[in-house]
Gaussian input, Z-matrix of N, CA and C with variables (Angstrom, degrees):
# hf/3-21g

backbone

0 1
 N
 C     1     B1
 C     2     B2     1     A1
 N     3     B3     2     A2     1     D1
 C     4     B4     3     A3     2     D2
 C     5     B5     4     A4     3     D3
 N     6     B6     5     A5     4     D4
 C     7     B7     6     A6     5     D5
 C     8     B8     7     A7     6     D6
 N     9     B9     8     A8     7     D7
 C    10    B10     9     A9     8     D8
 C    11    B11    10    A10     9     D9
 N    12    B12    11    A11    10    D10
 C    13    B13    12    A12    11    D11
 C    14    B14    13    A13    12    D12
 N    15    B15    14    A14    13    D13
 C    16    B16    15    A15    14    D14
 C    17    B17    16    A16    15    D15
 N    18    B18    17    A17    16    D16
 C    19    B19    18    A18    17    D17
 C    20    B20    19    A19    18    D18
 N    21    B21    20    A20    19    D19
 C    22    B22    21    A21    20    D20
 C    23    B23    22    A22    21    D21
 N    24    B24    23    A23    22    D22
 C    25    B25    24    A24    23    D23
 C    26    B26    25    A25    24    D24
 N    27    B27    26    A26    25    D25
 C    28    B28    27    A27    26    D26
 C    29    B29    28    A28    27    D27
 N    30    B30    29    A29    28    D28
 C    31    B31    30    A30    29    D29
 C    32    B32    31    A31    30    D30
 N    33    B33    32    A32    31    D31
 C    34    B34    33    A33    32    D32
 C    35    B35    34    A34    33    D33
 N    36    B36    35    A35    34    D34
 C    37    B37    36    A36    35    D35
 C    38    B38    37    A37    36    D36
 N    39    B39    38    A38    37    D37
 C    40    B40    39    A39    38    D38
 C    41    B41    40    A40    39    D39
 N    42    B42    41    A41    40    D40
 C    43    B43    42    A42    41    D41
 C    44    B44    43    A43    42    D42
 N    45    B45    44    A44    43    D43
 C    46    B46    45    A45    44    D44
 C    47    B47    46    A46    45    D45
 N    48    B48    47    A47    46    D46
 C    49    B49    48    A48    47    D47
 C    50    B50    49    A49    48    D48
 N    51    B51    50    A50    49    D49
 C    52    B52    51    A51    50    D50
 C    53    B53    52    A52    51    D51
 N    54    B54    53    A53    52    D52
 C    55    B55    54    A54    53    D53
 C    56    B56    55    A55    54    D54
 N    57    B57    56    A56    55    D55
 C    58    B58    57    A57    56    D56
 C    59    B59    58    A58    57    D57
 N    60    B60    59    A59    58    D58
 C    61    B61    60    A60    59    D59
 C    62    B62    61    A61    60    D60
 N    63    B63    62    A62    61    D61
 C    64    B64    63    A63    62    D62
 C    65    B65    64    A64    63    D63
 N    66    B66    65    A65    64    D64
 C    67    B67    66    A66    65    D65
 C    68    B68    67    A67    66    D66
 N    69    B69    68    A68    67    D67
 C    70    B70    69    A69    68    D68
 C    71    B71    70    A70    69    D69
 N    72    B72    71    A71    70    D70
 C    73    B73    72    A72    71    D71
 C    74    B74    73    A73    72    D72
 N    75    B75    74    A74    73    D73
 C    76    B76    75    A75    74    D74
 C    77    B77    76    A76    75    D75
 N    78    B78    77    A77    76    D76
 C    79    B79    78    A78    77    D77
 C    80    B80    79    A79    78    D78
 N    81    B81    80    A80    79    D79
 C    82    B82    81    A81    80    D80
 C    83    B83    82    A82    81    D81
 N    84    B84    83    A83    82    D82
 C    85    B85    84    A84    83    D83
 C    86    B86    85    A85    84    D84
 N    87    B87    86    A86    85    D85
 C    88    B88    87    A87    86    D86
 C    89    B89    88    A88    87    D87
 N    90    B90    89    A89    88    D88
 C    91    B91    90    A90    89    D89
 C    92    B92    91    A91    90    D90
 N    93    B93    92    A92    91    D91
 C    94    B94    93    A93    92    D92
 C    95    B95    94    A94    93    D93
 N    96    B96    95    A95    94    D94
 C    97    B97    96    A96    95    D95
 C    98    B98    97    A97    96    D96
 N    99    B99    98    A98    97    D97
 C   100   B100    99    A99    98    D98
 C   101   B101   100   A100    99    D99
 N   102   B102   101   A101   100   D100
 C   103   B103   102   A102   101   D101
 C   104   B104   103   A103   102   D102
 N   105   B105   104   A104   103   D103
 C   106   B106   105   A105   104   D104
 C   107   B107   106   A106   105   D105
 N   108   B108   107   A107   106   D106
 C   109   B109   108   A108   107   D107
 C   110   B110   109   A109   108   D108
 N   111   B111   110   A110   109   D109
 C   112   B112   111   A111   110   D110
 C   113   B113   112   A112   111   D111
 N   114   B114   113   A113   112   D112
 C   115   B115   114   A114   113   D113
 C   116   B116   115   A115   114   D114
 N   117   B117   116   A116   115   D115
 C   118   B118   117   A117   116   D116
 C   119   B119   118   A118   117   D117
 N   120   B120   119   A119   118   D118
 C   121   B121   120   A120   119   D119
 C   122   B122   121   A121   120   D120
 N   123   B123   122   A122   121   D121
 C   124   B124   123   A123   122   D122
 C   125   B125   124   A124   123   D123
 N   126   B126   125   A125   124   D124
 C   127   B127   126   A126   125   D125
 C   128   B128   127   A127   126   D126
 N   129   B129   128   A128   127   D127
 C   130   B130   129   A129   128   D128
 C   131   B131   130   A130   129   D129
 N   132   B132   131   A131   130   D130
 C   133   B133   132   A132   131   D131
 C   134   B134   133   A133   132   D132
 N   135   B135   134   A134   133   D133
 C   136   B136   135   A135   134   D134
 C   137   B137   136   A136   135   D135
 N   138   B138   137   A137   136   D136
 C   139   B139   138   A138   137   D137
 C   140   B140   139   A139   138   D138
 N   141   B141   140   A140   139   D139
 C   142   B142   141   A141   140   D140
 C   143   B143   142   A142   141   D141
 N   144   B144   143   A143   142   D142
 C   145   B145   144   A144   143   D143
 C   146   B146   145   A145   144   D144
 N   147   B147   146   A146   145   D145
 C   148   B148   147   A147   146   D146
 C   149   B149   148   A148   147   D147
 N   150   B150   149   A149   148   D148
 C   151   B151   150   A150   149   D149
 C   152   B152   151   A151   150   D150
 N   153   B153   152   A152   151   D151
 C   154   B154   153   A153   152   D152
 C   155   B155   154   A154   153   D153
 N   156   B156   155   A155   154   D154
 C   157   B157   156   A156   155   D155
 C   158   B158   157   A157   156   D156
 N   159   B159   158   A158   157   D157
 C   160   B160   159   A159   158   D158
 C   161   B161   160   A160   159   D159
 N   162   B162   161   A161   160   D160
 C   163   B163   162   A162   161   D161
 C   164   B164   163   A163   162   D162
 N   165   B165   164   A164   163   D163
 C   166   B166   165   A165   164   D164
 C   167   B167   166   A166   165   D165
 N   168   B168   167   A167   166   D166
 C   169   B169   168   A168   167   D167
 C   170   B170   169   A169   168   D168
 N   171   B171   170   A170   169   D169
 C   172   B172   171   A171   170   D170
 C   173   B173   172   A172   171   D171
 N   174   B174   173   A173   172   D172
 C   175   B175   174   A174   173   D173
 C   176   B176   175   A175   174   D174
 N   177   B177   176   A176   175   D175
 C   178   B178   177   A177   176   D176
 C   179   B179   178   A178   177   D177
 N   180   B180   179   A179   178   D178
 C   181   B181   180   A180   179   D179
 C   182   B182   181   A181   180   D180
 N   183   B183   182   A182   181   D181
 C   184   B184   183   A183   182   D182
 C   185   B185   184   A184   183   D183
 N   186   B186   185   A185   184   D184
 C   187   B187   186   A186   185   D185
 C   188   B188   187   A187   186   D186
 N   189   B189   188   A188   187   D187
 C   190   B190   189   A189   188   D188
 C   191   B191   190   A190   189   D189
 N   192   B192   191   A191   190   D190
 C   193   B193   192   A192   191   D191
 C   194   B194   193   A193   192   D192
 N   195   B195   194   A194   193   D193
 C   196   B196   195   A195   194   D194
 C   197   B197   196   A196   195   D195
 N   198   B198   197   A197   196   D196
 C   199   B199   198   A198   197   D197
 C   200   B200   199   A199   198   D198
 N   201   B201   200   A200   199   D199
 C   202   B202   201   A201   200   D200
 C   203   B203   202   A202   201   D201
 N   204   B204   203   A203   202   D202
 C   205   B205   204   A204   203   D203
 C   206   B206   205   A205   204   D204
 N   207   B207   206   A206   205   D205
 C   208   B208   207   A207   206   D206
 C   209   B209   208   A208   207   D207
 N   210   B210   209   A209   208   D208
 C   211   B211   210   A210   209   D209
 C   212   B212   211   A211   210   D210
 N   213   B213   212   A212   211   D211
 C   214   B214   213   A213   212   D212
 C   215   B215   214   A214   213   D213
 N   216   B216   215   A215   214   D214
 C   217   B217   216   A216   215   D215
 C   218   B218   217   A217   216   D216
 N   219   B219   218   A218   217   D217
 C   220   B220   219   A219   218   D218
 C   221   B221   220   A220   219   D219
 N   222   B222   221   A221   220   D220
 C   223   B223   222   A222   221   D221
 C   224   B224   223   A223   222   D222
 N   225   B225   224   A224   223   D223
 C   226   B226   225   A225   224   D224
 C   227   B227   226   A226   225   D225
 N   228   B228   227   A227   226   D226
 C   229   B229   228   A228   227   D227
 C   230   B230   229   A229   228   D228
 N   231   B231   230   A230   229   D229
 C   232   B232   231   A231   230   D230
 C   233   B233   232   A232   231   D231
 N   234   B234   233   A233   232   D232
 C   235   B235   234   A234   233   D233
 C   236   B236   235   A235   234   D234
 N   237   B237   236   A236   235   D235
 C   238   B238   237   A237   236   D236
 C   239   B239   238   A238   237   D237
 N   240   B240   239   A239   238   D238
 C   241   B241   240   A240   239   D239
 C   242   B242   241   A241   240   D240
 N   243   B243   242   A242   241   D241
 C   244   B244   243   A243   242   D242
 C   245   B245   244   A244   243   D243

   B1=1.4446
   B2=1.5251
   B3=1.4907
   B4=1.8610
   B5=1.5739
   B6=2.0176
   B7=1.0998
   B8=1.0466
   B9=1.4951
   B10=1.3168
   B11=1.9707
   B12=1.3752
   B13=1.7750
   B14=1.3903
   B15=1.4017
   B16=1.5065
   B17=1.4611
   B18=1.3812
   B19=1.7204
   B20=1.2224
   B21=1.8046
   B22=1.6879
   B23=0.9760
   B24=1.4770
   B25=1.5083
   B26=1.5810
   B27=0.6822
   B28=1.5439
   B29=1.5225
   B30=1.4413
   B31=1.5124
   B32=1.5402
   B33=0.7885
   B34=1.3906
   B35=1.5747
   B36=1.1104
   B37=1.7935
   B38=1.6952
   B39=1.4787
   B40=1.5340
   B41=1.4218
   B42=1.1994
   B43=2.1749
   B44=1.7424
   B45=0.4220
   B46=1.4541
   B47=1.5864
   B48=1.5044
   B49=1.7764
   B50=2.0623
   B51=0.9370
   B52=1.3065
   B53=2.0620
   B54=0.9510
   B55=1.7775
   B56=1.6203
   B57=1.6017
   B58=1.3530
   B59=1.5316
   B60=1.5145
   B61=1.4032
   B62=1.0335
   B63=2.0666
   B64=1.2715
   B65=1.7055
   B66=1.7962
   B67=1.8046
   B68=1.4883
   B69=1.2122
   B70=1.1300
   B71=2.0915
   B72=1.7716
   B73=1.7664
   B74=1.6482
   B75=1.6724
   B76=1.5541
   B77=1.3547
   B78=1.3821
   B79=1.3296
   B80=1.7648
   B81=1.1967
   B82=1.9786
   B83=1.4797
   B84=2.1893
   B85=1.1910
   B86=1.7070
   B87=1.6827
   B88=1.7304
   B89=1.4103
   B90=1.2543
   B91=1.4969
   B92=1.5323
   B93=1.2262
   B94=1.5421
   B95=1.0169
   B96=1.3774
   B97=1.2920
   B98=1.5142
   B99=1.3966
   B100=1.1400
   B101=1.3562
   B102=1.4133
   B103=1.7387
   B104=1.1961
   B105=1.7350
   B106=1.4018
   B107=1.6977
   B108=1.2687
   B109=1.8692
   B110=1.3864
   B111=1.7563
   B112=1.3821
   B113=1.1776
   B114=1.6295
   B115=1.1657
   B116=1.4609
   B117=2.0129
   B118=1.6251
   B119=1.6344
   B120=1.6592
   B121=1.0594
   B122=1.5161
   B123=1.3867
   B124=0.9405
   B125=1.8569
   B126=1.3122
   B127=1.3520
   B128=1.4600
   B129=1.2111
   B130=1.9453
   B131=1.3835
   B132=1.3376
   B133=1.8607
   B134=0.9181
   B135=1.6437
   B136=1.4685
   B137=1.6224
   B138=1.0729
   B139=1.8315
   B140=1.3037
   B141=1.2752
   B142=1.4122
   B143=1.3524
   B144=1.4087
   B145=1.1746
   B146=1.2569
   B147=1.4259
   B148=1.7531
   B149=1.5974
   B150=1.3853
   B151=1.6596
   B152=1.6303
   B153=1.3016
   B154=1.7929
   B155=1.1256
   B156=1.5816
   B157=1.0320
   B158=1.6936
   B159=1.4571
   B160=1.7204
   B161=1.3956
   B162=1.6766
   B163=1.8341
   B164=1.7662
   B165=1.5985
   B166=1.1395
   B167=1.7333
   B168=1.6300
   B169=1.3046
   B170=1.2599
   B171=1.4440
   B172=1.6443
   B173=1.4840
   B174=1.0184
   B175=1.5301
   B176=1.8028
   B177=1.1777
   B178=1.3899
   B179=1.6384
   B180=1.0572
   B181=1.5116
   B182=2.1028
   B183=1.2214
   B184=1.1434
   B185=1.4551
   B186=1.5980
   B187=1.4552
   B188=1.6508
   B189=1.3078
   B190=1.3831
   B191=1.3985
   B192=1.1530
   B193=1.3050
   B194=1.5192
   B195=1.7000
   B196=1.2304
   B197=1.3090
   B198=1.7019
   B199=1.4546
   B200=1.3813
   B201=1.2407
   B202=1.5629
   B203=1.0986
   B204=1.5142
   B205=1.5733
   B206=1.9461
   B207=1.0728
   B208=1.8586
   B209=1.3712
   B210=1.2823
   B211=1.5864
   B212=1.1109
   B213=1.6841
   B214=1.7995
   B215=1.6816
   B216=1.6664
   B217=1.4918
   B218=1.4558
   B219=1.2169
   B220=1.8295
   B221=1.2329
   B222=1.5937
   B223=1.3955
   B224=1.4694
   B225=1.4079
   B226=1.3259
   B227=1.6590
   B228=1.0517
   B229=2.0533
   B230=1.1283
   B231=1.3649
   B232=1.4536
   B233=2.0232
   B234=1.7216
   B235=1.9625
   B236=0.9289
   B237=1.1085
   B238=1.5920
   B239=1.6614
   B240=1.8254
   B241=1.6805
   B242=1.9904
   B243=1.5737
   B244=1.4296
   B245=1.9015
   A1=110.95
   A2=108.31
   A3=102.04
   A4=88.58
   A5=118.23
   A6=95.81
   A7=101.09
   A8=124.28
   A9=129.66
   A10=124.63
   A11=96.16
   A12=118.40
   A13=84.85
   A14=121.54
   A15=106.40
   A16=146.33
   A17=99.00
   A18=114.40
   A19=116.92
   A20=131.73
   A21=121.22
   A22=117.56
   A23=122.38
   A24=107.29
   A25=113.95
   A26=126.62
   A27=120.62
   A28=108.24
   A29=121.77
   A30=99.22
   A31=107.36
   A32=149.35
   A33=142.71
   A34=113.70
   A35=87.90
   A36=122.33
   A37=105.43
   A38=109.87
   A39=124.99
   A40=101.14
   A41=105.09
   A42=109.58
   A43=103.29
   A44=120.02
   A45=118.53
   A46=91.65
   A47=99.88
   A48=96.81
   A49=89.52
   A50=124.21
   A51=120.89
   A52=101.49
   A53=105.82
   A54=99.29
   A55=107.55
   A56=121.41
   A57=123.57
   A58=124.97
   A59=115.55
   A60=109.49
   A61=138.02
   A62=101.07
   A63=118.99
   A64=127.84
   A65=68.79
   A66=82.54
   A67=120.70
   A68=129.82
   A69=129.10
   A70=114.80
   A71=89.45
   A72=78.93
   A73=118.58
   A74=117.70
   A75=92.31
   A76=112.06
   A77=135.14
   A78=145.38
   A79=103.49
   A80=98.19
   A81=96.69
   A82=110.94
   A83=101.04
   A84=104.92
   A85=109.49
   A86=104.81
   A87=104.10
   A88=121.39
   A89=126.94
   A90=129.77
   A91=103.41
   A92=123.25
   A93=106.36
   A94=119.04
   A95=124.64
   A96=139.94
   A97=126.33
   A98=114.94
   A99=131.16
   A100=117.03
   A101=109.75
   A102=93.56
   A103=125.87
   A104=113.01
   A105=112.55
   A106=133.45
   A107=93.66
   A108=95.43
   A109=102.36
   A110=121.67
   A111=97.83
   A112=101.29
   A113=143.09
   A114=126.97
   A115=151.47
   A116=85.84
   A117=111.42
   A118=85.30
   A119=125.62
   A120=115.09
   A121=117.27
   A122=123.83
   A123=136.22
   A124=131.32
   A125=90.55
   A126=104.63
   A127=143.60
   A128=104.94
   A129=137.93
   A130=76.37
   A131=112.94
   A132=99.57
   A133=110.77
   A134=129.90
   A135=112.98
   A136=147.12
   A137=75.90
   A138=98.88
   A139=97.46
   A140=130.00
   A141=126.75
   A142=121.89
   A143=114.71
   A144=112.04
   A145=137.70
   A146=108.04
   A147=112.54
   A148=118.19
   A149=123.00
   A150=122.05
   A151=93.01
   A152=117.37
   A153=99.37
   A154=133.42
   A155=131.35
   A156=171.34
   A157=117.38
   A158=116.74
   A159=142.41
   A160=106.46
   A161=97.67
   A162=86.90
   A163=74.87
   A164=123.25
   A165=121.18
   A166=111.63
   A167=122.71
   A168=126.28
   A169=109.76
   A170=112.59
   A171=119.95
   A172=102.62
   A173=129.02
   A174=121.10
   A175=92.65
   A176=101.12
   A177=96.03
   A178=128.37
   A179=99.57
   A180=94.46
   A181=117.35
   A182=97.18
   A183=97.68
   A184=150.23
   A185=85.35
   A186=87.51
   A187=109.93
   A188=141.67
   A189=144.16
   A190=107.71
   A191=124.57
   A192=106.47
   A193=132.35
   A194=110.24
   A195=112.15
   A196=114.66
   A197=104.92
   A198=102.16
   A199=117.72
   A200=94.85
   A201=114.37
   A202=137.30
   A203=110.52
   A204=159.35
   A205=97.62
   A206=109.22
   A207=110.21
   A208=94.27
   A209=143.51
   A210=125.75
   A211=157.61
   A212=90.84
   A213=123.74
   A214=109.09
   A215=103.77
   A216=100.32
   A217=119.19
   A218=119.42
   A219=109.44
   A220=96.12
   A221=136.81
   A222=148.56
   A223=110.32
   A224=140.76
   A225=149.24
   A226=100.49
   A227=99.08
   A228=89.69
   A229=103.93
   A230=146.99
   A231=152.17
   A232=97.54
   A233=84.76
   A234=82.12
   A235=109.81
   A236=146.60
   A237=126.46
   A238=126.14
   A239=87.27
   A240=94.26
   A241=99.80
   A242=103.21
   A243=103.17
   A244=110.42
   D1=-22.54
   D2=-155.92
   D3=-89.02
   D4=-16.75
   D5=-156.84
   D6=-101.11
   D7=-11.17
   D8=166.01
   D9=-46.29
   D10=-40.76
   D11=-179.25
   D12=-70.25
   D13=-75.12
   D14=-173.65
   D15=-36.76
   D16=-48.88
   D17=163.89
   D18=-80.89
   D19=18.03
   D20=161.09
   D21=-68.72
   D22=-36.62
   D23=169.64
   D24=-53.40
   D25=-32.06
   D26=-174.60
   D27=-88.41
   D28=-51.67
   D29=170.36
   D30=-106.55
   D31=24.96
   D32=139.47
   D33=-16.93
   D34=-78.28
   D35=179.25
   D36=-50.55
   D37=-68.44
   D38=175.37
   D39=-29.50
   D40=-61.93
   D41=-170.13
   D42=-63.93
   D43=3.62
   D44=-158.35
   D45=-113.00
   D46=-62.39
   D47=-171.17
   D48=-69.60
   D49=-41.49
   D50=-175.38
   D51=-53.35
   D52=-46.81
   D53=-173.80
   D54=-84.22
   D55=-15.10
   D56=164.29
   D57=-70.97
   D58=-28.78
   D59=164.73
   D60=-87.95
   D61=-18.93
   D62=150.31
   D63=-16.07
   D64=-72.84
   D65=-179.41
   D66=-73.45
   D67=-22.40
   D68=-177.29
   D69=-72.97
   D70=-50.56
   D71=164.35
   D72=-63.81
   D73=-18.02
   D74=175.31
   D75=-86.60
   D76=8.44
   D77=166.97
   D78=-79.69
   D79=-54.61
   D80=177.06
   D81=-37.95
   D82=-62.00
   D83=-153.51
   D84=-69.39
   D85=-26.72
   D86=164.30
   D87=-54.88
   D88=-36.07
   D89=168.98
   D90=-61.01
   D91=-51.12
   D92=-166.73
   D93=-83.55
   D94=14.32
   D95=177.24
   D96=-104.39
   D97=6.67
   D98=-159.61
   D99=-98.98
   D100=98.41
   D101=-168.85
   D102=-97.43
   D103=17.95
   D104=132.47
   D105=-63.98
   D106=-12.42
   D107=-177.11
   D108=-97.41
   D109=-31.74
   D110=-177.19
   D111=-78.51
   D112=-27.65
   D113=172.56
   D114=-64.76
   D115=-8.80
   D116=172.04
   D117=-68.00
   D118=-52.33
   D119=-144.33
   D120=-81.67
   D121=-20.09
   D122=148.25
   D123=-32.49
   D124=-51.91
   D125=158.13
   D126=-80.80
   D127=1.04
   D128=176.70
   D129=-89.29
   D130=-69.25
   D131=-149.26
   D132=-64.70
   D133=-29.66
   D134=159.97
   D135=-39.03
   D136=-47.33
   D137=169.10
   D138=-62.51
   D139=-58.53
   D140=-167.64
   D141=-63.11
   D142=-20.07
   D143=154.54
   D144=-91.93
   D145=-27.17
   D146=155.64
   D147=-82.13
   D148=34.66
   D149=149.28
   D150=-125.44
   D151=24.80
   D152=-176.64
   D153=52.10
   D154=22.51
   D155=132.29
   D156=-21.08
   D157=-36.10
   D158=178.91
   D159=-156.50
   D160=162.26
   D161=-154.73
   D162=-110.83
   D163=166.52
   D164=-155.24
   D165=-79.36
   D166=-7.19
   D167=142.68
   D168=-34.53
   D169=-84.94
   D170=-167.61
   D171=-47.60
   D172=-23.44
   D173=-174.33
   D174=-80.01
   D175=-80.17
   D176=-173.87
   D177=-44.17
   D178=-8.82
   D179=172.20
   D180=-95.24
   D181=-28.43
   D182=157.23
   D183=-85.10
   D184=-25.82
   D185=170.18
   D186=-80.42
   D187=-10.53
   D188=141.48
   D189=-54.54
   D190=-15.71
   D191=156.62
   D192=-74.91
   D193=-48.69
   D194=-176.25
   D195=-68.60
   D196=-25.79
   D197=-178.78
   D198=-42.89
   D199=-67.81
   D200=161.45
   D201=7.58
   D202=-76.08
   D203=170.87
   D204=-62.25
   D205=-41.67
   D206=177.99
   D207=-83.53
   D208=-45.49
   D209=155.22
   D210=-37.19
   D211=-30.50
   D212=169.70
   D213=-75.96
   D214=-57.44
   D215=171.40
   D216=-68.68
   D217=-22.15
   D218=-176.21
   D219=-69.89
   D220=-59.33
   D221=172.70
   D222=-37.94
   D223=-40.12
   D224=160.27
   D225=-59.34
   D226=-85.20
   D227=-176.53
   D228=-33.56
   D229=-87.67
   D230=-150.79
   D231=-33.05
   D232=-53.46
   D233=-179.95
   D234=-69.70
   D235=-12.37
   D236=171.03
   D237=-80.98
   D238=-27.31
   D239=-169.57
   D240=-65.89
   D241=-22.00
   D242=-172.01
   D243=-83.36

């Protein structure tokens, strides 16, 4: 106990930044999981390629990405609903 009081200054702080990034990567990983955002984004890149904006490589390579990423989260929901 005495050594516990003694060492808060030192992890006091530590737990704190330790439960603050915590929370912040489960805030990331909720954003990247959002398949309203990859589908906003999906739909940006469209546009971006019909104002000539990305040449149709860069399109296609990204939009195989998000696809992707909407595969990972549909496949994640399904496991949870089970």
């Amino acid at each position: 106990m005495l050594g516990k009081l003694l060492l808060f200054p030192v992890t006091g702080p530590l737990k704190g930044i330790v439960s603050l990034a915590e929370k912040i990567a489960e805030q990331v990983n909720l954003e990247n999981m959002d398949k309203g955002k990859v589908t906003k984004e999906l739909l940006e890149l469209q546009v971006q390629l019909d104002l000539g904006r990305i040449s149709e490589a860069e399109y296609a390579e990204r939009e195989k990405e998000l696809l992707e990423k909407l595969e990972e989260i549909t496949a994640m929901e399904r496991e949870e609903e089970v």
